[in-house]
C-alpha positions in Angstrom: -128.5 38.3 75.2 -130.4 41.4 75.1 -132.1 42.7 78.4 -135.6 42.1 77.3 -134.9 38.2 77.0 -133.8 37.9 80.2 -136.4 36.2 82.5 -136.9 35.8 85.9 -137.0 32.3 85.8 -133.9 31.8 84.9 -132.3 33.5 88.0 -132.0 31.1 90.9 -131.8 32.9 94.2 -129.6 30.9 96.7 -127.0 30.7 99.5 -123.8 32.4 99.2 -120.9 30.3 99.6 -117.0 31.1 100.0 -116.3 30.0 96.5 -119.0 32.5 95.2 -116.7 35.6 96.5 -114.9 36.8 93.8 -117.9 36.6 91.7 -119.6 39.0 94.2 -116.7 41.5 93.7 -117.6 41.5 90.0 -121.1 43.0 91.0 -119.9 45.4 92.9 -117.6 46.8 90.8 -119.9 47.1 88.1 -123.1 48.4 90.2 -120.5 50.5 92.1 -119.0 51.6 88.6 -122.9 52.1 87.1 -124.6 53.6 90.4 -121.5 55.4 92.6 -119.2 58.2 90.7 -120.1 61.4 91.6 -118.1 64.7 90.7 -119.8 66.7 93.3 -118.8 64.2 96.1 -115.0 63.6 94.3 -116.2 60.2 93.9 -114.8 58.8 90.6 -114.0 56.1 88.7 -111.1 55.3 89.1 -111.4 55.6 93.1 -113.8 53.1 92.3 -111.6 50.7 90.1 -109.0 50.9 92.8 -110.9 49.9 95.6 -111.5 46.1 93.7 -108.3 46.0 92.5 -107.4 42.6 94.0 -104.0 42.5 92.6 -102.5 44.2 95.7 -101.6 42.5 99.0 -103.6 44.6 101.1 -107.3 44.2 98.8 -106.0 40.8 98.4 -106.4 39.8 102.0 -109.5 41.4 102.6 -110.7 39.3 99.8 -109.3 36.2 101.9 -111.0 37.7 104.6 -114.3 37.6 103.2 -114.1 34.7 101.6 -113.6 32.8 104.6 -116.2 34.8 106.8 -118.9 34.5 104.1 -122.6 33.1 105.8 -120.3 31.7 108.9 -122.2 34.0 111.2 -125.2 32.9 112.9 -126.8 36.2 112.7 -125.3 37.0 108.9 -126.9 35.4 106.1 -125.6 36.5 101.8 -127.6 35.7 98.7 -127.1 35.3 95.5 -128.8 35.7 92.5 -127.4 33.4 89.6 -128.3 32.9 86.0 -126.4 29.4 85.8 -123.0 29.9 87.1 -122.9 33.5 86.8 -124.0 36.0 90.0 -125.7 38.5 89.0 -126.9 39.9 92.3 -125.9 39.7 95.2 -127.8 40.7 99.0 -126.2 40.5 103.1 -128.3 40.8 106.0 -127.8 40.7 109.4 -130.4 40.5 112.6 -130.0 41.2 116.4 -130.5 44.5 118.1 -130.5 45.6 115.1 -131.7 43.9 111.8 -129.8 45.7 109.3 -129.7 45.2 105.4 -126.2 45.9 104.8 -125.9 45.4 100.4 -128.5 44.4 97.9 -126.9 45.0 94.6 -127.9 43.4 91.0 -126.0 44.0 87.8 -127.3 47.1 86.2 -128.3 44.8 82.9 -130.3 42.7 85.3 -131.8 45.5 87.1 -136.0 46.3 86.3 -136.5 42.4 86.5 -137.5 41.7 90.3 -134.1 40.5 90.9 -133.8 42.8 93.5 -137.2 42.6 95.0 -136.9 38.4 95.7 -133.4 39.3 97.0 -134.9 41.3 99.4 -137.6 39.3 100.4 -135.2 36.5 101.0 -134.0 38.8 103.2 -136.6 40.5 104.9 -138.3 36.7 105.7 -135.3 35.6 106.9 -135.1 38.4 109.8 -138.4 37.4 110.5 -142.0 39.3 110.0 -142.7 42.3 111.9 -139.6 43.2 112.9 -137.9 46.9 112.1 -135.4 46.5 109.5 -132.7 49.6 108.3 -130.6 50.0 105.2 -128.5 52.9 104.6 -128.3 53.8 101.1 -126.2 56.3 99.1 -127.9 59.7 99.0 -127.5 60.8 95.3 -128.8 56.8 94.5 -131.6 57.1 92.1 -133.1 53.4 93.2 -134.3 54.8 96.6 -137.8 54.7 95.2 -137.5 50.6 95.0 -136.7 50.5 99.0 -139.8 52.7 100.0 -142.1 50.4 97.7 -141.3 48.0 100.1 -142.0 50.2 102.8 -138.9 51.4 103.7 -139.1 55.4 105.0 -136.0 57.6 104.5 -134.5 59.1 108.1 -132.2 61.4 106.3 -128.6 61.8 107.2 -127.0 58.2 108.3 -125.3 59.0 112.2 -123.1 55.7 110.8 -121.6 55.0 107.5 -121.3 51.5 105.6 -118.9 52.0 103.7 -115.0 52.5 104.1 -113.6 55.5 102.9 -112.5 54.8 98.9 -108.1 54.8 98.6 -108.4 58.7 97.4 -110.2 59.1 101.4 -113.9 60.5 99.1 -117.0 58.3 101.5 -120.3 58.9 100.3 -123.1 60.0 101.9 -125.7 58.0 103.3 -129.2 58.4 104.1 -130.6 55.8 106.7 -134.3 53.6 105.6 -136.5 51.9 108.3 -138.9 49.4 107.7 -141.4 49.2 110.6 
C-alpha cells in the first residue's frame, strides 16, 4: 500500500494493552531508526538497533517490565494507533504535578496523516483542559513544528532528560515544550 492510500479512517486509536508491547517496540525502532541518528551527537544506527535488540537478557526483562506496567498506573495512560492489528503509532502520558507527554511516535510511512495529531488529543483531553502540559523532544527533531501547532512553546535546553543513555553511553539532547 502506497502512502497516499492510506486513510485516516482506517486507523483506530485505542487503549494500549500488555499484549500490544512488542508491537510498540517495532515503532520505536523504526521512528527512532527514521528520526534519531545523528553524527554530530555520535548517535548511530547501530546504537540504535542495539538498544531494541530484545534477544539479550538484560533488554529482555525491561521488555517484561513494560509489558506488565503498561496503563496499570492511575495517572499513566498509552495509545495506540492501529490499522487492523498492526500499531502504527503509539503515545504515553502521564498527569499530577506535572502532566507530562512522555512519547508520541507514528511510523514514518504513517506520518503527514493526523495520526499524530488525534494521538495527541487523546492525550491532551485526557489530562484534562486548561491544564500546562510539557514534552521534551529531541533537539535536532525536524517535527517540532507539529508540537507548537498545538500550542506547545519551546523552553530550550531540557534541565531533565527522557531518555536512557543508548549502550555506546551517546543521549541526545532535549529541548523542553509547554502547553499553557
Amino acid at each position: 500500500m502506497r502512502k497516499e492510500d492510506l486513510q485516516v479512517s482506517d486507523i483506530e486509536i485505542k487503549d494500549a494493552a500488555s499484549a500490544d508491547a512488542e508491537g510498540i517496540v517495532d515503532v520505536l525502532r523504526a521512528t527512532w531508526l527514521d528520526t534519531y541518528p545523528n553524527e554530530e551527537y555520535g548517535i548511530t544506527r547501530e546504537d540504535i538497533e542495539q538498544r531494541f535488540d530484545y534477544s539479550t537478557p538484560q533488554a529482555g526483562e525491561r521488555l517484561t517490565q513494560y509489558r506488565e506496567r503498561i496503563n496499570r498506573l492511575p495517572d499513566e495512560h498509552e495509545w495506540l494507533a492501529k490499522e487492523g492489528d498492526r500499531i502504527v503509532g503509539w503515545c504515553f502520558a502521564k498527569r499530577g504535578d506535572e502532566n507530562h507527554i512522555q512519547t508520541l511516535y507514528v511510523l514514518p510511512r504513517y506520518q503527514r496523516r493526523r495520526i499524530g495529531e488525534r494521538l495527541l488529543i487523546a492525550a491532551l483531553d485526557w489530562i484534562g483542559p486548561g491544564k500546562e502540559v510539557s514534552l521534551n523532544i529531541v533537539s535536532y527533531n525536524q517535527n517540532m513544528g507539529f508540537y507548537k501547532r498545538y500550542g506547545f512553546v519551546d523552553m530550550g535546553k531540557a534541565e531533565k532528560n527522557d531518555f536512557q543513555p543508548l549502550p555506546s553511553g551517546a543521549r541526545f539532547p532535549e529541548n523542553k515544550m509547554i502547553k499553557r
